[in-house]
ZASE-488934 format. One record per atom (N, C-alpha, C): x, y, z; atom name; residue in one letter. Coordinates in pm, 1 decimal, padded with zeros to 6 digits. Example, Ala and Ser with C-alpha at 12.3 -4.5 7.8 and 13.67 -1.06 7.14 Angstrom:
01319.0,-00569.0,00780.0,N,A
01230.0,-00450.0,00780.0,CA,A
01320.0,-00330.0,00780.0,C,A
01285.0,-00225.0,00708.0,N,S
01367.0,-00106.0,00714.0,CA,S
01290.0,00003.0,00787.0,C,S
END
This chain:
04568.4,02731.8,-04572.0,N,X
04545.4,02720.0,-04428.2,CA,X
04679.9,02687.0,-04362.1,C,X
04704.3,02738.5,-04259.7,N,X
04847.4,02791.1,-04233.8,CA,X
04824.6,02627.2,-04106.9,C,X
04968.7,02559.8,-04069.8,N,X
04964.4,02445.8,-03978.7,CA,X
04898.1,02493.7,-03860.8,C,X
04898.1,02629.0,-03821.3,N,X
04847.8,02649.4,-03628.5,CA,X
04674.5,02616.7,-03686.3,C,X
04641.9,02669.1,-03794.5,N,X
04493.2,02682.3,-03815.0,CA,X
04445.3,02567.3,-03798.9,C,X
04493.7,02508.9,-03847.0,N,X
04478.8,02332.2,-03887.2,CA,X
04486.8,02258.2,-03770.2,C,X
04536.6,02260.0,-03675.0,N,X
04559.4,02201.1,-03576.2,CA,X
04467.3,02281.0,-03472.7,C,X
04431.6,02406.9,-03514.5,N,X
04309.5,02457.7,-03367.6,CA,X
04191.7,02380.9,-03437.8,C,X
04144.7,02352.8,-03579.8,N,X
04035.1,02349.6,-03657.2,CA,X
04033.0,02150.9,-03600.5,C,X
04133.3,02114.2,-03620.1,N,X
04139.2,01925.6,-03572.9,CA,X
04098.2,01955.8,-03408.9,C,X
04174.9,01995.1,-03315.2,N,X
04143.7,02027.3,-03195.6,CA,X
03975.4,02044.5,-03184.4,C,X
03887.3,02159.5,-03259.8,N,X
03769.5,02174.1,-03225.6,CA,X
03694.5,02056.6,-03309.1,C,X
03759.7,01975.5,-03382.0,N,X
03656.3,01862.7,-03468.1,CA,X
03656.1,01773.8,-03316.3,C,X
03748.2,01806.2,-03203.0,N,X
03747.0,01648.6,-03138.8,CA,X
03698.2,01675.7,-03041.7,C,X
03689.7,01834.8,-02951.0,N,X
03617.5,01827.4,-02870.9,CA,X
03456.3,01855.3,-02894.5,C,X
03418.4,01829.7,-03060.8,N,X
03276.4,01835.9,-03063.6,CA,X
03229.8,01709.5,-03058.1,C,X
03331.7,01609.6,-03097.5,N,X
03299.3,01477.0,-03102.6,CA,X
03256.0,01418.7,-02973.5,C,X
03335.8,01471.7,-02858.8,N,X
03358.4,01414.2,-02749.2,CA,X
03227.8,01491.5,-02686.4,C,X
03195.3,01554.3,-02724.3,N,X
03004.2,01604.4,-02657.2,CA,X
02919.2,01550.4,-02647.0,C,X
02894.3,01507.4,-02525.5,N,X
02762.0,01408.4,-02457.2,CA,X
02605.6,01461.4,-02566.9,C,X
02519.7,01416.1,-02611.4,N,X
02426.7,01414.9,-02664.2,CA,X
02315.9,01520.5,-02519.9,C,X
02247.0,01638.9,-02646.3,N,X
02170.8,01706.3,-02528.0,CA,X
02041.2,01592.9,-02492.7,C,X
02015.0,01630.7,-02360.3,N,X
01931.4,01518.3,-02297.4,CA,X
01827.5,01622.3,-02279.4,C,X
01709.7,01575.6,-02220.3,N,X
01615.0,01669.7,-02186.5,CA,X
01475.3,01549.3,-02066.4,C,X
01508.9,01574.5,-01926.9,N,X
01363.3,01463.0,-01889.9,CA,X
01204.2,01523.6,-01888.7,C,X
01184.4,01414.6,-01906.5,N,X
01028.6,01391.8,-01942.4,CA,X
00900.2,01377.0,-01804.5,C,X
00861.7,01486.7,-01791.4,N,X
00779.6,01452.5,-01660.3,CA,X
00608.5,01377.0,-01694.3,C,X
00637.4,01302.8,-01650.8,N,X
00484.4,01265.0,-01733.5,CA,X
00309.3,01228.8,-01560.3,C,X
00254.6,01305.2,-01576.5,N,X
00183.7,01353.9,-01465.7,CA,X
00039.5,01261.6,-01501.3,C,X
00102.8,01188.9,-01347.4,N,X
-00020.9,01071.9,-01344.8,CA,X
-00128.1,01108.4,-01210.4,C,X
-00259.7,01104.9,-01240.8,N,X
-00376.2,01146.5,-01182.9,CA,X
-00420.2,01007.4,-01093.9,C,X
-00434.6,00956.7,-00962.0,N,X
-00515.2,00927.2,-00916.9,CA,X
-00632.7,00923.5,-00867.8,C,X
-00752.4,00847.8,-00889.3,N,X
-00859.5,00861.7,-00798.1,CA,X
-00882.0,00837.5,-00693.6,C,X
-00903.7,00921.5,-00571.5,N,X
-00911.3,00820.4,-00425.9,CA,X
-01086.3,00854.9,-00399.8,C,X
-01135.6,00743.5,-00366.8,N,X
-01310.3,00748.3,-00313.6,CA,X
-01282.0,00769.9,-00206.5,C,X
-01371.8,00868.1,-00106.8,N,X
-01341.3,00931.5,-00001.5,CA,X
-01538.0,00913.1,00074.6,C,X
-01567.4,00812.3,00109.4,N,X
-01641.8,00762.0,00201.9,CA,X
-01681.8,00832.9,00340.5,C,X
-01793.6,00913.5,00333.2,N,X
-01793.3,01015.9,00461.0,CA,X
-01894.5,00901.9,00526.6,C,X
-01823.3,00922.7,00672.7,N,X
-01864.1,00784.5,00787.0,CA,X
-01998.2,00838.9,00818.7,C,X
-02055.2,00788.6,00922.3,N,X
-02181.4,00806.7,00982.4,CA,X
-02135.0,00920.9,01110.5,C,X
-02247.5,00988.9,01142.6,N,X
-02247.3,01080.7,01271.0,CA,X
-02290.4,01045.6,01414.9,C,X
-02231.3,00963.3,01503.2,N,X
-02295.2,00919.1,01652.7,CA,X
-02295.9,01041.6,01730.8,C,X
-02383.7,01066.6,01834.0,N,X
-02411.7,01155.7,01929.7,CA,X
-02420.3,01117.3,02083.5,C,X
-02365.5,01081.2,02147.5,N,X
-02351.6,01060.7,02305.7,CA,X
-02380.1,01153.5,02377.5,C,X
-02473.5,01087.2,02508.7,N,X
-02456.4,01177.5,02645.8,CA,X
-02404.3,01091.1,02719.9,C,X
-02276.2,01165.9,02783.9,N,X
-02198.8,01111.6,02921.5,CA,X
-02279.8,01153.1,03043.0,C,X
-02279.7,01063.3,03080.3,N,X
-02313.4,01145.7,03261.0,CA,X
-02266.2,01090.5,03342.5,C,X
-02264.9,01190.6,03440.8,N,X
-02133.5,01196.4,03514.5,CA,X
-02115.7,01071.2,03635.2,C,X
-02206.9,01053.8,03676.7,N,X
-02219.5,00911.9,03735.0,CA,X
-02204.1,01000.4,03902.0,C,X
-02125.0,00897.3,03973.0,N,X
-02078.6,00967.1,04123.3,CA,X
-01956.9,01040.1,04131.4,C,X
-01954.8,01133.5,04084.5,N,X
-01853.1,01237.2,04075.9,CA,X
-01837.2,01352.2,04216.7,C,X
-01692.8,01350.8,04191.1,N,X
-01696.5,01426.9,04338.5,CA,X
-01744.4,01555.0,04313.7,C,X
-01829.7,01619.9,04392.2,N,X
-01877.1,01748.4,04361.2,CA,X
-01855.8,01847.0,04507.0,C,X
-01787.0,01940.9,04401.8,N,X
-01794.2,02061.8,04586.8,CA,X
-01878.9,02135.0,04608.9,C,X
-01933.5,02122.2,04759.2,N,X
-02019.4,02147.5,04867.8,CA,X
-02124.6,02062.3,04847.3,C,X
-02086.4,01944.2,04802.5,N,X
-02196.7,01812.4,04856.2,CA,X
-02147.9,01729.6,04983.8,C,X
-02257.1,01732.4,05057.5,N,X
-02198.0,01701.7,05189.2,CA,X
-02167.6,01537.1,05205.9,C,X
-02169.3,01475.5,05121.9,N,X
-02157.1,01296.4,05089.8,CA,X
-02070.4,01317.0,04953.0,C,X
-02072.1,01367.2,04859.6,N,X
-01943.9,01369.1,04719.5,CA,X
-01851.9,01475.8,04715.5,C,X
-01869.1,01503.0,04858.8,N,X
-01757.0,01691.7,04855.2,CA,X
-01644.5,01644.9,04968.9,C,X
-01655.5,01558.5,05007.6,N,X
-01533.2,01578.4,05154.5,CA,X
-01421.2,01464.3,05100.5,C,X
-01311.1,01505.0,05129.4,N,X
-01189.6,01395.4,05078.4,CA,X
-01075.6,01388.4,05199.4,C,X
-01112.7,01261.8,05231.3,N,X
-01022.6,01244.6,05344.7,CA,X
-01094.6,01109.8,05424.6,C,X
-01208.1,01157.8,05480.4,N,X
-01239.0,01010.1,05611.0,CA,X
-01364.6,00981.5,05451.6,C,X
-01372.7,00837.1,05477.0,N,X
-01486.8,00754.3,05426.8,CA,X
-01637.1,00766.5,05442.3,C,X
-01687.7,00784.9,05370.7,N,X
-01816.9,00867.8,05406.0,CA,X
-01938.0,00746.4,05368.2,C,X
-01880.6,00633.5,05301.1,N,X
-01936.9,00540.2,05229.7,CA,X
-02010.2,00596.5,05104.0,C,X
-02018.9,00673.6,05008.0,N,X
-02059.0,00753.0,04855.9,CA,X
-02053.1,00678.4,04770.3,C,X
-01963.9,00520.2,04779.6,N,X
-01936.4,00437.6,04654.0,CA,X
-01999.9,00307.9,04724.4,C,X
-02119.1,00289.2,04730.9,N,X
-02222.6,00184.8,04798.3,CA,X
-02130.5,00111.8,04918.5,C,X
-02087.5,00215.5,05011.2,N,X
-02054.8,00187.1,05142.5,CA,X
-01913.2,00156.3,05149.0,C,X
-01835.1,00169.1,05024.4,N,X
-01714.3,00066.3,04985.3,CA,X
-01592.9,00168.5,04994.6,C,X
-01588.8,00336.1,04972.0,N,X
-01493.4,00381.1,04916.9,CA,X
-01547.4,00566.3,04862.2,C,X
-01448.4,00615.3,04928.3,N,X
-01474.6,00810.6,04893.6,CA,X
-01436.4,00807.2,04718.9,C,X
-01608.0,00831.9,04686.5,N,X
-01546.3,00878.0,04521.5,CA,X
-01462.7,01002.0,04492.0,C,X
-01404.0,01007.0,04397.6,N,X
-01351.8,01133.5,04383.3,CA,X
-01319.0,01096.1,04187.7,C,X
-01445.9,01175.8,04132.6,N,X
-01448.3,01149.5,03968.2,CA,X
-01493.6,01053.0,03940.6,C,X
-01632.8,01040.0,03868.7,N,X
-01601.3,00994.9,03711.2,CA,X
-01610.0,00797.5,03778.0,C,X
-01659.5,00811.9,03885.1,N,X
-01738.4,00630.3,03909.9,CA,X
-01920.4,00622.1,03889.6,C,X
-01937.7,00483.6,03807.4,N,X
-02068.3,00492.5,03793.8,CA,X
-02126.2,00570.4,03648.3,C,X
-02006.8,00593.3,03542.1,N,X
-02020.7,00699.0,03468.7,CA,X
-02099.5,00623.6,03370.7,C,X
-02201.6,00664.7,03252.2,N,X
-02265.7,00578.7,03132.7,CA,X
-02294.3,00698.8,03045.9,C,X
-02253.5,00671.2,02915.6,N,X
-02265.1,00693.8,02822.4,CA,X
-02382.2,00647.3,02753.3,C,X
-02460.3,00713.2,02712.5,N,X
-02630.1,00709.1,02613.0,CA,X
-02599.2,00706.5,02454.9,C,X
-02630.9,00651.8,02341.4,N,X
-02642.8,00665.3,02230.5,CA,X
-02738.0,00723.5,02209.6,C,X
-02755.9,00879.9,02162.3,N,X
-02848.7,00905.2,02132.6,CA,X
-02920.0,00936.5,02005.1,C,X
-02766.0,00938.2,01876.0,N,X
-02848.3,00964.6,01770.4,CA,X
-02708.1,00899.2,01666.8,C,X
-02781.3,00844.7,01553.9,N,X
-02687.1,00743.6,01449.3,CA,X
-02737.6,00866.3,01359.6,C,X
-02630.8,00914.7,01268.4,N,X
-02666.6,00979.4,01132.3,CA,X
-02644.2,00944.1,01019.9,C,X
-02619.0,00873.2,00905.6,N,X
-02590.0,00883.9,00775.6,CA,X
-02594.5,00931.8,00632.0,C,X
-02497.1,01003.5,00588.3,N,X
-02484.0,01068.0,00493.1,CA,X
-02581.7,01031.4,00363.9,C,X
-02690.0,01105.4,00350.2,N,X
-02791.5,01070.2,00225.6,CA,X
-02821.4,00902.8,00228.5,C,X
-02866.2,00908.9,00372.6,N,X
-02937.9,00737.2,00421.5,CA,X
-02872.8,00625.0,00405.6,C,X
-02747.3,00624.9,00371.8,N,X
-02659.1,00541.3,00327.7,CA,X
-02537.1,00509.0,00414.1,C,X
-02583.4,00333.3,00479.8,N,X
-02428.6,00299.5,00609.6,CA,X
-02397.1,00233.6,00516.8,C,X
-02248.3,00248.4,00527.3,N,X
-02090.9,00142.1,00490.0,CA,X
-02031.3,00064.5,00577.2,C,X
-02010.3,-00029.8,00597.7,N,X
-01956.8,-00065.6,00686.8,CA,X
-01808.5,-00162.2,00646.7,C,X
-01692.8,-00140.9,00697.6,N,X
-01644.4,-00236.6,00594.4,CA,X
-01538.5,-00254.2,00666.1,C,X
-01565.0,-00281.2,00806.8,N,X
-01514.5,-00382.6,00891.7,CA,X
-01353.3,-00303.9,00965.3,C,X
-01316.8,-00195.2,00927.7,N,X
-01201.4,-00118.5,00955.2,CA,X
-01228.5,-00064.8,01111.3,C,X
-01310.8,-00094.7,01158.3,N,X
-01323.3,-00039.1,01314.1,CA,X
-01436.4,-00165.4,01399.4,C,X
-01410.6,-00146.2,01509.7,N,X
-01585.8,-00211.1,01560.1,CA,X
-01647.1,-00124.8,01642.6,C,X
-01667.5,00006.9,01627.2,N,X
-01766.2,00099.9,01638.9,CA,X
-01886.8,00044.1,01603.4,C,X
-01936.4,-00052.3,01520.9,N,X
-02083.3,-00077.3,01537.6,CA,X
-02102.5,-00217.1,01531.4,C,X
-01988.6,-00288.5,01592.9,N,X
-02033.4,-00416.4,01616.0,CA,X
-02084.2,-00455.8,01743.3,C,X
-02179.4,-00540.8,01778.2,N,X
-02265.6,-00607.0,01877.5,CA,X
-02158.6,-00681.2,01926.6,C,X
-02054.9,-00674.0,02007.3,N,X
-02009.7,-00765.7,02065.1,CA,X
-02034.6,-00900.5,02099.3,C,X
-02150.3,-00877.3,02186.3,N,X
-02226.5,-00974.2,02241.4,CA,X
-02307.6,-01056.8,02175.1,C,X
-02340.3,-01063.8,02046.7,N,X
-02413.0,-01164.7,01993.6,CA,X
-02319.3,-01150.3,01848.1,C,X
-02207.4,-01129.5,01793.1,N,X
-02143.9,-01140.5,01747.7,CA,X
-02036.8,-01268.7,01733.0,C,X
-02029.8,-01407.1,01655.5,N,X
-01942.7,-01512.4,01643.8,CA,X
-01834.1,-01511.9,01546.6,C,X
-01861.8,-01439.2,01437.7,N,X
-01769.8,-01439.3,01363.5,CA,X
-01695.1,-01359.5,01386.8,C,X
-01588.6,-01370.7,01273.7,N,X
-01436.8,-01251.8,01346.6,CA,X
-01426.6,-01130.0,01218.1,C,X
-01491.6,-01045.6,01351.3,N,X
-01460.1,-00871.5,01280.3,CA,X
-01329.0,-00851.1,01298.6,C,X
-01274.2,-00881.8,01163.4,N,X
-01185.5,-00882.6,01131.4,CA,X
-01052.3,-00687.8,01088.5,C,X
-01018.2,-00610.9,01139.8,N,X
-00997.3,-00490.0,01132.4,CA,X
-00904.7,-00489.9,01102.4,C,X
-00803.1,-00563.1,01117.6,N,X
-00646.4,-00570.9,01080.4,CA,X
-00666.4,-00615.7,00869.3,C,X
-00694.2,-00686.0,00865.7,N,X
-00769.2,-00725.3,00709.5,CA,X
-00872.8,-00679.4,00631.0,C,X
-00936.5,-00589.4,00727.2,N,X
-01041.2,-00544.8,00745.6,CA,X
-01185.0,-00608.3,00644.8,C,X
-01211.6,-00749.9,00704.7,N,X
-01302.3,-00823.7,00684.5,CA,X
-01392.5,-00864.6,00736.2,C,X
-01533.5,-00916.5,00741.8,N,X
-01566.9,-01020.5,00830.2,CA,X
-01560.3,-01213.1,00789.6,C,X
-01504.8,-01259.2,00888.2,N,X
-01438.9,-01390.4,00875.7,CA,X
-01531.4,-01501.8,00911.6,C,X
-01627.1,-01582.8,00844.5,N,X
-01708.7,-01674.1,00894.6,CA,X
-01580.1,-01818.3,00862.0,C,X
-01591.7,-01907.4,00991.7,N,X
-01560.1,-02011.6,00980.5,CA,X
-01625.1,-02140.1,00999.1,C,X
-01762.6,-02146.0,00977.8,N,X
-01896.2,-02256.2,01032.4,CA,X
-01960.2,-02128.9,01005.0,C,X
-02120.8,-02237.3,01091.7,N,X
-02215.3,-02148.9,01154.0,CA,X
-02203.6,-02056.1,01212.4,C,X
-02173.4,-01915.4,01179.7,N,X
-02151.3,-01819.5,01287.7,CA,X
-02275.3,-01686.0,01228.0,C,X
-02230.9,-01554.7,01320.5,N,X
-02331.2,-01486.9,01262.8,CA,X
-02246.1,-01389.7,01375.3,C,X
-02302.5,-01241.2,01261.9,N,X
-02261.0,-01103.6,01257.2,CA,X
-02342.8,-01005.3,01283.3,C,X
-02406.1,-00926.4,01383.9,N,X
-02467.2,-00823.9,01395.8,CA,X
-02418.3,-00694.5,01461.2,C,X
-02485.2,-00609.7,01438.2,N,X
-02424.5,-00451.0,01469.3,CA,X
-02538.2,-00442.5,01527.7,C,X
-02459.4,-00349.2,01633.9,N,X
-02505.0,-00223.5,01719.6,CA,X
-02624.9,-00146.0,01622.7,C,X
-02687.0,-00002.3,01671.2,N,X
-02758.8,00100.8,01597.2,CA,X
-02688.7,00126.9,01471.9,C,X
-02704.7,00149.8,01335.3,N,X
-02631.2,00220.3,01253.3,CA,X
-02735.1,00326.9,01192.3,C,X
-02856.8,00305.6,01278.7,N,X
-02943.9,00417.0,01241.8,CA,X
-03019.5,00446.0,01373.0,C,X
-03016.3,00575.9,01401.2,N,X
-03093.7,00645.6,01551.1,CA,X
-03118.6,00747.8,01526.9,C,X
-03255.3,00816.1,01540.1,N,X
-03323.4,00924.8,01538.5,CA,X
-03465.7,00915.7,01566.5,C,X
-03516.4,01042.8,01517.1,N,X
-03637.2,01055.7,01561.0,CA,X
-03745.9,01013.3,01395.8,C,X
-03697.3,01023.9,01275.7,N,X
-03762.0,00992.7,01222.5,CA,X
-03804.2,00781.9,01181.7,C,X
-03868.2,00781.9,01167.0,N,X
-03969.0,00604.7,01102.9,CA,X
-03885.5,00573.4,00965.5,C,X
-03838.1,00438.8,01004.1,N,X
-03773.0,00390.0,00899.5,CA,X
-03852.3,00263.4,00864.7,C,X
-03905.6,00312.2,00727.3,N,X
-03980.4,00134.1,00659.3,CA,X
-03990.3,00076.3,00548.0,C,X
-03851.9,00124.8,00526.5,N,X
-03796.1,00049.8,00375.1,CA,X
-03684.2,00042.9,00415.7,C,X
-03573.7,-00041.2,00357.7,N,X
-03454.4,-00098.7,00361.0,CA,X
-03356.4,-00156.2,00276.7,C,X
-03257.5,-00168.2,00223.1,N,X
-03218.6,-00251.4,00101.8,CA,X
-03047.9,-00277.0,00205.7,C,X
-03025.8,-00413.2,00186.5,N,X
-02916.8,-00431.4,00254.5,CA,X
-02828.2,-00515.5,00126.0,C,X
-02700.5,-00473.6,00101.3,N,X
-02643.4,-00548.5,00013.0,CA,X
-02479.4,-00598.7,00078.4,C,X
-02445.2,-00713.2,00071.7,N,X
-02371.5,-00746.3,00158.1,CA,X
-02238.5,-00823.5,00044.7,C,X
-02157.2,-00793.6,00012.1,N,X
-02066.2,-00843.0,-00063.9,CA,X
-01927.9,-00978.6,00005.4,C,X
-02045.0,-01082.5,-00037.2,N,X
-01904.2,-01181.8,00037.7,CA,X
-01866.0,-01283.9,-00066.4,C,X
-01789.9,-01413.9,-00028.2,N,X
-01748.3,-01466.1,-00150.8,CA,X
-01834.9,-01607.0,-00181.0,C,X
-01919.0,-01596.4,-00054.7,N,X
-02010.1,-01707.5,-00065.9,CA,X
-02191.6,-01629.3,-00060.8,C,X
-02275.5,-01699.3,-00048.0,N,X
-02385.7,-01664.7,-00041.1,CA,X
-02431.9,-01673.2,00145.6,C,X
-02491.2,-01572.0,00174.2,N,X
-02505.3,-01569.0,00307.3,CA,X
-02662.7,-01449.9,00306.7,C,X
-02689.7,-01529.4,00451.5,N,X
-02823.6,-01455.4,00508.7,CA,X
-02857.2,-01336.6,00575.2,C,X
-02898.0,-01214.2,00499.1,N,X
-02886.5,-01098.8,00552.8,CA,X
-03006.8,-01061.3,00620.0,C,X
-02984.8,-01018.0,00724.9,N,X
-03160.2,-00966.3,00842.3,CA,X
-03099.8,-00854.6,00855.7,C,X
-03240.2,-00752.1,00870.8,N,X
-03266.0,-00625.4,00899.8,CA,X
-03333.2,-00611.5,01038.1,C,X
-03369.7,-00520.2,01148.6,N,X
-03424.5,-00517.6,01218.4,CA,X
-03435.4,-00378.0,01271.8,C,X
-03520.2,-00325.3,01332.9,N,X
-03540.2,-00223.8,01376.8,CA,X
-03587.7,-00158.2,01552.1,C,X
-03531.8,-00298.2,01629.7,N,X
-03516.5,-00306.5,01750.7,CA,X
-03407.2,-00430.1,01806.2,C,X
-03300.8,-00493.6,01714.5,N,X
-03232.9,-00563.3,01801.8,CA,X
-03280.5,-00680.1,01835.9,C,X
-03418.6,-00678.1,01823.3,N,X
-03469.1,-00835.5,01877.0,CA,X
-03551.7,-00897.5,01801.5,C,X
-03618.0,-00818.3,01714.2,N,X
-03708.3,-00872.3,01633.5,CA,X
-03663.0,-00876.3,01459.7,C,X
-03628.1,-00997.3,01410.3,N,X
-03560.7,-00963.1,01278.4,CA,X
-03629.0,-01032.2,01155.6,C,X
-03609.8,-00967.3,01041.5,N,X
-03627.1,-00986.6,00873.4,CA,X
-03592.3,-01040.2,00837.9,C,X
-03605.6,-01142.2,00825.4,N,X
-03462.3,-01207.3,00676.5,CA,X
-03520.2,-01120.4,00505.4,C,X
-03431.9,-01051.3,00438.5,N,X
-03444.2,-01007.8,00327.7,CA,X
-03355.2,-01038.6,00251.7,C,X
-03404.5,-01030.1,00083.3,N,X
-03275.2,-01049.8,-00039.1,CA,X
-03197.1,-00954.2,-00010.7,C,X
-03065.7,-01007.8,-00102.4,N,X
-02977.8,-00969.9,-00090.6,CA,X
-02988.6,-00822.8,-00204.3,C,X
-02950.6,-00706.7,-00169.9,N,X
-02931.6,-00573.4,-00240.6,CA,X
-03100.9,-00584.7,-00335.7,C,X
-03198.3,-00581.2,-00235.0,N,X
-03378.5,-00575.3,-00286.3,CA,X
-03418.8,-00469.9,-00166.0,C,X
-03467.3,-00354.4,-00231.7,N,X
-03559.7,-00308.9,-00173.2,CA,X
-03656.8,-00329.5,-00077.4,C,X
-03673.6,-00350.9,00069.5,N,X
-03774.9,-00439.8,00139.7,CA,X
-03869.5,-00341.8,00219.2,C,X
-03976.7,-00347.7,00239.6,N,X
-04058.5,-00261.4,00334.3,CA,X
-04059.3,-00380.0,00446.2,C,X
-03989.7,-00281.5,00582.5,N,X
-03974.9,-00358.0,00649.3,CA,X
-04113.1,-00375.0,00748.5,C,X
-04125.5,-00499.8,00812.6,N,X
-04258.4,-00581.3,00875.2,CA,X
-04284.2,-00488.5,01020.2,C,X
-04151.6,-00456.9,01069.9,N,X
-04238.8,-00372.7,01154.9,CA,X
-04070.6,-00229.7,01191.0,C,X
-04169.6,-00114.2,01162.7,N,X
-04096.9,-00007.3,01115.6,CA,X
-04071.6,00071.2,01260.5,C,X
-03956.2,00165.5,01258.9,N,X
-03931.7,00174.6,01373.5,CA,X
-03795.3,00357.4,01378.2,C,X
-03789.0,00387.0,01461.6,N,X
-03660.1,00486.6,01461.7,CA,X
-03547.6,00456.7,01458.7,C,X
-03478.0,00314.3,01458.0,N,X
-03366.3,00257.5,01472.4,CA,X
-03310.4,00138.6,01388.8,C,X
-03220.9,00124.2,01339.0,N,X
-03161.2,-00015.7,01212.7,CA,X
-03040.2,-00058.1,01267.4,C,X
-03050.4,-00222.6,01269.9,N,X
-02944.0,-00290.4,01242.7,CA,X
-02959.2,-00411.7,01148.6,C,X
-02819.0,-00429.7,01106.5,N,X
-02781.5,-00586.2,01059.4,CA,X
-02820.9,-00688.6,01128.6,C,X
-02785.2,-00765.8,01046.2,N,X
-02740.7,-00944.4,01083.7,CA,X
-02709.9,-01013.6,01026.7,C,X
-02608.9,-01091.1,00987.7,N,X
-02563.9,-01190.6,00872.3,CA,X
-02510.4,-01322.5,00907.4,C,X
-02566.2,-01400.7,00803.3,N,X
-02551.8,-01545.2,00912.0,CA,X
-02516.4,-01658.7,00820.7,C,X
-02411.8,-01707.0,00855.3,N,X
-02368.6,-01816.1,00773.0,CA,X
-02339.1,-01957.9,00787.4,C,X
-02343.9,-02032.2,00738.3,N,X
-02395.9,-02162.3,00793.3,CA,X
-02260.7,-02282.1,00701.0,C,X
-02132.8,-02168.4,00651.6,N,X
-02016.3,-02215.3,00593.0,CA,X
-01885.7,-02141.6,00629.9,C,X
-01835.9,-02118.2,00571.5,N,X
-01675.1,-02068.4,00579.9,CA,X
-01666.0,-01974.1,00465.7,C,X
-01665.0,-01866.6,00508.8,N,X
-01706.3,-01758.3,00409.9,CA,X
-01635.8,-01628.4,00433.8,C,X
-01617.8,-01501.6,00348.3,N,X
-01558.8,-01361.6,00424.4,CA,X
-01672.6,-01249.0,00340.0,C,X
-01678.9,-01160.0,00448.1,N,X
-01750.0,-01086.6,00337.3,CA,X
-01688.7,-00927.7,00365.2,C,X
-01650.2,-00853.5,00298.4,N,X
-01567.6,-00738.6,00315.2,CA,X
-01614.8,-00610.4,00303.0,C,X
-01809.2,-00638.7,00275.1,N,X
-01864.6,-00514.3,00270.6,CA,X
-01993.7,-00498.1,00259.3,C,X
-02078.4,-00435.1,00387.6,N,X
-02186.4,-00415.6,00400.3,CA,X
-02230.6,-00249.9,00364.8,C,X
-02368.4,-00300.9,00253.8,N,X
-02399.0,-00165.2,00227.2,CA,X
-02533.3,-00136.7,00294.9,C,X
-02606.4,-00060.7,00348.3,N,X
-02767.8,-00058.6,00399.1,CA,X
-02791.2,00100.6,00368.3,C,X
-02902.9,00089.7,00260.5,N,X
-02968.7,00222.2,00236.8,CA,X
-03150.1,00203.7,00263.4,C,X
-03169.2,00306.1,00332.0,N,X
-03281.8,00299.9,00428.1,CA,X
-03358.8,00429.0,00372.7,C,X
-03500.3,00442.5,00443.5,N,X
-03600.6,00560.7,00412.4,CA,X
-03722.2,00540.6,00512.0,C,X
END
């Protein structure tokens, strides 16, 4: 082996040495599950209330005061307007409720804190929780099962007009006492409690 050979043959021993190791990455494919919760269906009628209308000779003229807004003021749109609930739907009889909106909370006889930012409900004492309709139609509802997930034990009512209420177990089947086209909650606690999820399946 002649010296040039020898010295190209040392030359290629060193730039094999100096060769980064082959790499190869690894994709490794991870599956999530997401539960996808289809909400309930509400149905409203707006009406229009005292709306200005043309060629009404009291809601059509705009300019002098005609008195149209109980003697006070020329309407023009959309005063006096109310909205009707006319129909609650739920997907295979089954409401969720789990505090992310207050679409069906009762404001008004509502103490505890519907909580949406945390999306909880927050008892701090004696307070108590009821909803609006979460069921409206034309068919008779007279069974019920309400299951209410909180971290204490609390009192769940059913009702089927808003004024007249059940107390029932908790996630039990109940035939309710007096049956009706319409369902709500009520939950009532008499401690300091959260509860993060109301279930009600009805028939």
């Amino acid at each position: 082996m002649t010296l040039m050979n020898q010295s190209i043959q040392n030359q290629q021993t060193r730039d094999e040495l100096r060769q980064e190791p082959e790499t190869h990455e690894i994709y490794k494919v991870k599956s999530d599950n997401v539960i996808v919760v289809e909400g309930p269906l509400r149905t409203e009628e707006d009406y229009i209330g005292e709306s200005w209308i043309v060629g009404s000779s009291t809601n059509g003229i705009v300019g002098t005061n005609t008195g149209t807004q109980s003697g006070a003021q020329q309407v023009v749109g959309g005063s006096g307007r109310v909205q009707v609930l006319k129909r609650v739907l739920n997907p295979n009889n089954i409401f969720n409720e789990v505090f992310a909106f207050t679409t069906f909370k009762d404001t008004s006889n509502t103490t505890a804190n519907w909580d949406t930012t945390n999306q909880n409900l927050v008892f701090t004492g004696s307070q108590t929780a009821t909803s609006s309709q979460i069921y409206l139609d034309a068919t008779t509802i007279t069974q019920a099962k309400i299951n209410v997930t909180s971290t204490t034990a609390v009192t769940s009512q059913l009702s089927t007009d808003g004024s007249t209420w059940q107390t029932v177990s908790n996630n039990t089947q109940t035939n309710l006492t007096s049956s009706g086209t319409a369902l709500y909650f009520r939950i009532i606690s008499s401690e300091s409690t959260t509860a993060t999820r109301v279930n009600v399946q009805y028939s």
